[in-house]
N, C-alpha and C positions, 0 to 999 in steps of 0.2 A: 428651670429657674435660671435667668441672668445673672453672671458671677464676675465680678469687678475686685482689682487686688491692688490694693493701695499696699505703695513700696515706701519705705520708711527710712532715714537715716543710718539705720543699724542693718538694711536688707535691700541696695539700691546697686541695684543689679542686672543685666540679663539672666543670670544663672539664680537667682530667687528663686527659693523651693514654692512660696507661691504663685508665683507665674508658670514654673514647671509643672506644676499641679493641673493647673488653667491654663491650660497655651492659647486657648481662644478667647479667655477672657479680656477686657480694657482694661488698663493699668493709668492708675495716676499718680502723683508726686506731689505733697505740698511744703513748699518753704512756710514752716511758721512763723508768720510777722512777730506774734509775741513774745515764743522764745527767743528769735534769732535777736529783737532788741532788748532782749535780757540777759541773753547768753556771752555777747560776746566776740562771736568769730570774727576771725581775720578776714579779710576779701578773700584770701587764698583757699582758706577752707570753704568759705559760700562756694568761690567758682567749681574748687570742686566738685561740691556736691551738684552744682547745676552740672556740669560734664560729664557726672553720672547719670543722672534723672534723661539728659539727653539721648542716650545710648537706651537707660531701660524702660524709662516710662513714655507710655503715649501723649501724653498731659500735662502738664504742671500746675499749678495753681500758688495762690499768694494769700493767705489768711490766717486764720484759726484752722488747727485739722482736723479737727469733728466737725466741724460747721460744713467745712470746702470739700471734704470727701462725702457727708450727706448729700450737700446739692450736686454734689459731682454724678451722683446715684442717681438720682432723679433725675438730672438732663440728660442720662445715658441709658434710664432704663433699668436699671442695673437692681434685681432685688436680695441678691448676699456679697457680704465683701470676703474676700481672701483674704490675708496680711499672716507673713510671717512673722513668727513669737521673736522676743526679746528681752533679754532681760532687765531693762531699762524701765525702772518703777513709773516712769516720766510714760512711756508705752502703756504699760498696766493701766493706768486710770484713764491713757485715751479709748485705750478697748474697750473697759467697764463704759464708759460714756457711747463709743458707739455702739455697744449691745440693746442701750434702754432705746437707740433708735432705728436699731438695722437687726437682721443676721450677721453674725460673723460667725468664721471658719478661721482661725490659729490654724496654721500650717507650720509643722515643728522646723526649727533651725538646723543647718547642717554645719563639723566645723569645718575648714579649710582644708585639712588634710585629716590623714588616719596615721596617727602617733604608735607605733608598734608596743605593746606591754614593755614596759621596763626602758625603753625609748630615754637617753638622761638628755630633757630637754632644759639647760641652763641656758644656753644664748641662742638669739635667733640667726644670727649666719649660720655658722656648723646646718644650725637644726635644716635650717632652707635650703642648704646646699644640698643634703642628703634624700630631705622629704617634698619639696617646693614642685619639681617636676612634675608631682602630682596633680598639681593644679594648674602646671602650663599645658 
């Protein structure tokens, strides 16, 4: 079965645990027209995310993202999607919607670092300077 892994705002990435899952899988990226004209963002933050999506996803697309990841599926073949989890309720009810139309596979999150027991993490320099290495 073809396995296709739509990367999401909260998991846009090379280092995506579902991509790493899939490494032969195709990956897409959708800018949401109607959240991003609801939401808000600054150019600074769109470009961002497009300078992510360029680096992890094969694809991009411009729509609805249940709509643009089904037909993404469809022109690629593609019959389960990956996407790693989020806890982003905004997430939750695009997956509930792409389930009534696809498989999916939730691939669990990972976090950035491993905080040692008892670790007193109050501010983020200290904590980066100490644990950050981890992830360069």
């Amino acid at each position: 079965m073809k396995t296709g892994v739509w990367l999401h705002g909260d998991s846009l990435s090379k280092r995506d645990p579902a991509l790493r899952n899939y490494p032969e899988a195709r990956s897409v990226f959708v800018f949401d027209r109607p959240f991003l004209e609801k939401a808000g963002l600054s150019f600074k933050r769109i470009f961002f995310l497009y300078e992510c999506a360029v680096e992890a996803a094969e694809e991009m697309r411009v729509g609805e993202t249940v709509e643009e990841v089904v037909d993404w599926m469809k022109e690629q073949g593609v019959e389960k999607l990956a996407v790693t989890e989020s806890p982003s309720p905004r997430w939750r009810e695009m997956v509930e919607r792409l389930r009534q139309k696809v498989e999916v596979k939730v691939v669990p999150a990972e976090g950035m670092v491993t905080v040692p027991e008892g670790y007193p993490v109050k501010r983020f320099t200290p904590f980066w300077k100490d644990l950050g290495r981890e992830w360069s």
